[in-house]
N, C-alpha and C positions, 0 to 999 in steps of 0.2 A: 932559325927554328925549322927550316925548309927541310934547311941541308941534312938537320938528325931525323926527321920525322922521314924521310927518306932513306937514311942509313937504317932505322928502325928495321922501316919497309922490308927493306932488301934482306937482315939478319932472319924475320920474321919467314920471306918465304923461301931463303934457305934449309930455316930451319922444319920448314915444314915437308921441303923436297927430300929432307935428310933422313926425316921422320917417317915419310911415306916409303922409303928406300931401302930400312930398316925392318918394315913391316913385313916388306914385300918378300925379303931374304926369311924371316922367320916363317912367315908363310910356305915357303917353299921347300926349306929345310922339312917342315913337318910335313910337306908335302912327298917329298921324297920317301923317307921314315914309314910313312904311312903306306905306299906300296913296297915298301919291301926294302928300303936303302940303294943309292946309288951302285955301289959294288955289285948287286944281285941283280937291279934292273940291267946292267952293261954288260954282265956275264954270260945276258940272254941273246943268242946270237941267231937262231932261228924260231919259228911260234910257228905253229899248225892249230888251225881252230876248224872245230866241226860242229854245223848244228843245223838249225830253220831258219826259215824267213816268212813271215807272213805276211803278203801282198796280196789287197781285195780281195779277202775272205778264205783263198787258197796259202797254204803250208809250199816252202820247195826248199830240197836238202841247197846245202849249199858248203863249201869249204873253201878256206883261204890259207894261205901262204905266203911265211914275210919272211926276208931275208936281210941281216945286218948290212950286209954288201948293198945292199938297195932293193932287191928284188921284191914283187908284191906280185899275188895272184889271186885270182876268185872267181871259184865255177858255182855256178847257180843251178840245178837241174829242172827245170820247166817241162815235164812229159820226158819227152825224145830228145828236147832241144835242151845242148849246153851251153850258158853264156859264160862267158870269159871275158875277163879284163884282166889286162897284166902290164905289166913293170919291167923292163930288166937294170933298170939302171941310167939309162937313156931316152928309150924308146917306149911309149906308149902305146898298147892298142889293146881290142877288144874284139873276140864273134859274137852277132848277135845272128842268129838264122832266123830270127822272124823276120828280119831284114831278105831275106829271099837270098840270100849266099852264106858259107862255109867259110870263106874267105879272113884273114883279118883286118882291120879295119883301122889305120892310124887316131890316135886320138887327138881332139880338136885342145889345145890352148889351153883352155879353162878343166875339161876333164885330166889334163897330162900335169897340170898345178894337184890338184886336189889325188891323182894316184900318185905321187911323189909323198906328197906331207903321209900317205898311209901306209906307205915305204917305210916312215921312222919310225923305230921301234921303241922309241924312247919319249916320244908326243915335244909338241912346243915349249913343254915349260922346264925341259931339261936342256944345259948347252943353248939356250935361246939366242948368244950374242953369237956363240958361232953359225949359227942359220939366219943370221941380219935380221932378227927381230926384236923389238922392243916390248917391253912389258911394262904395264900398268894394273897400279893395283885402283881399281874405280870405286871399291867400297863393300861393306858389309850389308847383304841384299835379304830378300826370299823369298823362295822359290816354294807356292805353299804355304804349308806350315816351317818348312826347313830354312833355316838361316844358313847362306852360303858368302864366297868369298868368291869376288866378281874382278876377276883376271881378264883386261886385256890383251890381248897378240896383236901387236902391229905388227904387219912385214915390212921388206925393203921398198914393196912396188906401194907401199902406202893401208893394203886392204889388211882387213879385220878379221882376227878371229877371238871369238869371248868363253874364254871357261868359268865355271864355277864350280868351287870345292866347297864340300858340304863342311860346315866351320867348328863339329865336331871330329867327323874322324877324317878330316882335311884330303878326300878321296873325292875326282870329279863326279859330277851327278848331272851333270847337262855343259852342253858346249852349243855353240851356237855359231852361224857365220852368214850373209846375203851373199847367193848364186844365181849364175845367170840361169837360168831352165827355160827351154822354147822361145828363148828372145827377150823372155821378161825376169826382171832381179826380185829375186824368192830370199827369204831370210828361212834356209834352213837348221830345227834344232834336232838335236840327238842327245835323248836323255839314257843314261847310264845308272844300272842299277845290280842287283844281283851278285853283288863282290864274294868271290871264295879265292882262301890260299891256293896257289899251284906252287908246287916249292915253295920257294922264299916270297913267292909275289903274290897281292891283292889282286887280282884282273877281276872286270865286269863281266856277268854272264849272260846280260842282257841289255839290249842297245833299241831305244822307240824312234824313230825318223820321225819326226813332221815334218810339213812343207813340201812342193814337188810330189813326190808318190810317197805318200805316207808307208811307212814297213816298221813290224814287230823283227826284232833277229832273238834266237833263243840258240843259247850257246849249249853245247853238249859236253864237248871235251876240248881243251887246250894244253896244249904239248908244247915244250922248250925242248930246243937243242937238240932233235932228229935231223937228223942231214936230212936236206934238201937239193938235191939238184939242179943246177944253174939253167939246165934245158928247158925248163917249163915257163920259164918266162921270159925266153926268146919265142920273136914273132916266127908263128910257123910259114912254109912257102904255102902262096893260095893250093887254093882246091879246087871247089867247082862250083858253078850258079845255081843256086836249088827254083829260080825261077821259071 
């Protein structure tokens, strides 16, 4: 009696792992479909976005630049002062001149993780087994009044990242992940809203941070497929100490 109530066992959460695995595929299928189809997403080879950012109550233009090759950039304008953080493929770094130099600045560990993943122009949940990540589907949530679908990212080093697609038009509306900031572990979320076609693709036109330095971003215009120049996101040679 042991012996079948145990084979039960095991058919039963087989069948459940089979079930959730099934889910997870259809979920994603429509998730794709819903920005635009795979084909369209892959065919996008560079993105140029322009818009604001809204930090404590001040507005600062700001523009970024992605490159399929890996490259990722983003200047922020504060007054006089540009911030930059870039990507080229390897290497991380950033100017910050309130920092009292011109200089660039290698990125520490945890910042050179997270401008990597912003590098991909295709997010986590496409090709997920080729970037050593594991997904889990954890269930039918909400957020609100909105029912969504609550996707986990596990990476290869163990840490977490949580999407969720809104369970009508299967497009993300909040993601979510715990960062370190000033020494202490922040569960930052960034909800996604504002979807219009560009081409063939759904993109967000507006992005909310909480957590850390809470920022409004308000998109203007997004562009595929303008060459971009490989120069801008190689580190420049220093400069000078503005101190």
């Amino acid at each position: 009696m042991f012996r079948k109530i145990t084979v039960l066992f095991l058919i039963t959460a087989i069948c459940a792992v089979f079930t959730q695995a099934q889910t997870l595929d259809v979920i994603l299928k429509k998730h794709y479909e819903a920005r635009g189809g795979l084909k369209n997403i892959k065919a996008v080879q560079t993105i140029q976005t322009t818009g604001k950012i809204t930090m404590m109550g001040k507005e600062y233009p700001t523009a970024i630049y992605q490159k399929r090759s890996g490259g990722f950039r983003s200047d922020m304008v504060m007054g006089k002062a540009n911030i930059v953080q870039a990507y080229d493929g390897k290497i991380g770094w950033q100017i910050i001149p309130m920092a009292g130099t011109l200089d660039p600045i290698d990125m520490k560990a945890e910042e050179l993780q997270s401008i990597k993943e912003q590098s991909d122009l295709d997010g986590f949940l496409i090709d997920w087994k080729e970037k050593n990540c594991k997904l889990e589907l954890v269930g039918k949530e909400k957020i609100g009044e909105k029912s969504v679908f609550h996707i986990k990212v596990i990476r290869q080093d163990t840490t977490e990242h949580h999407i969720f697609l809104d369970a009508k038009t299967y497009l993300s509306v909040q993601e979510s992940e715990k960062m370190k900031m000033m020494g202490k572990e922040t569960e930052v979320v960034t909800t996604l809203g504002d979807y219009r076609k560009v081409g063939k693709l759904m993109m967000p036109f507006s992005q909310e941070v909480g957590g850390g330095m809470p920022q409004k971003i308000k998109f203007e215009k997004i562009i595929f497929n303008e060459e971009i120049p490989d120069s801008i996101f190689v580190k420049p040679a220093a400069k000078n100490d503005l101190r």
